[in-house]
C-alpha positions in Angstrom: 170.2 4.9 -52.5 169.6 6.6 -48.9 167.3 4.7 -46.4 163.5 4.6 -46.4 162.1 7.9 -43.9 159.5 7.3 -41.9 157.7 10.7 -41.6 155.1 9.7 -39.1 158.1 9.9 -36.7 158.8 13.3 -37.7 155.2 14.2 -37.9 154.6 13.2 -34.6 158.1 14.6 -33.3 156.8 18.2 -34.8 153.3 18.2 -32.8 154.6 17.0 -29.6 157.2 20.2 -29.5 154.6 22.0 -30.8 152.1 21.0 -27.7 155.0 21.5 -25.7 155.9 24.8 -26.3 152.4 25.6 -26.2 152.0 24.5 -22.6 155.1 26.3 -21.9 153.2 29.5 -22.7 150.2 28.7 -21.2 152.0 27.6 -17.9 153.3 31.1 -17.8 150.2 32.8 -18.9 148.1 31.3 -16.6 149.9 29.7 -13.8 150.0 30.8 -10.5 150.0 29.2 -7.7 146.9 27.8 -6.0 147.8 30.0 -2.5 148.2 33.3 -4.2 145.1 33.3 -6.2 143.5 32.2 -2.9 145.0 35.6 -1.4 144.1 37.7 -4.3 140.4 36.4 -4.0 140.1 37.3 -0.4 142.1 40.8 -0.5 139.1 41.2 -3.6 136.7 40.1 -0.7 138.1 42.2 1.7 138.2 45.2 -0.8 134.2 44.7 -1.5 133.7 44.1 2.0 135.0 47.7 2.9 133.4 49.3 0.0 130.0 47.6 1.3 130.4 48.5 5.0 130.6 52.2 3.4 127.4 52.5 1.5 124.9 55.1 3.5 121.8 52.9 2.4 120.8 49.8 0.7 119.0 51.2 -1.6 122.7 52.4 -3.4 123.4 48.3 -3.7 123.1 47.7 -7.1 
């Protein structure tokens, strides 16, 4: 007769590689790091900035 399973261990061993993998794909989706999306906000600043400094009046602002 073969040993008793504990299949909380493999339960649990299936969610953690499942969170794992997971964060895997969200680290790549979504991480970047903190100083470029510091410079992609201000050349976004910078861009609005120009536009801005172009308008002929205020009254264009929406």
């Amino acid at each position: 007769m073969a040993a008793p399973v504990n299949l909380n261990r493999y339960r649990k061993a299936k969610a953690r590689a499942n969170a794992k993998a997971r964060a895997d794909e969200n680290a790549v989706k979504f991480g970047q790091p903190k100083a470029l999306s510091k410079l992609a906000k201000a050349q976004q600043d910078q861009a609005e900035q120009r536009l801005d400094g172009h308008r002929l009046n205020d009254a264009e602002k929406p």
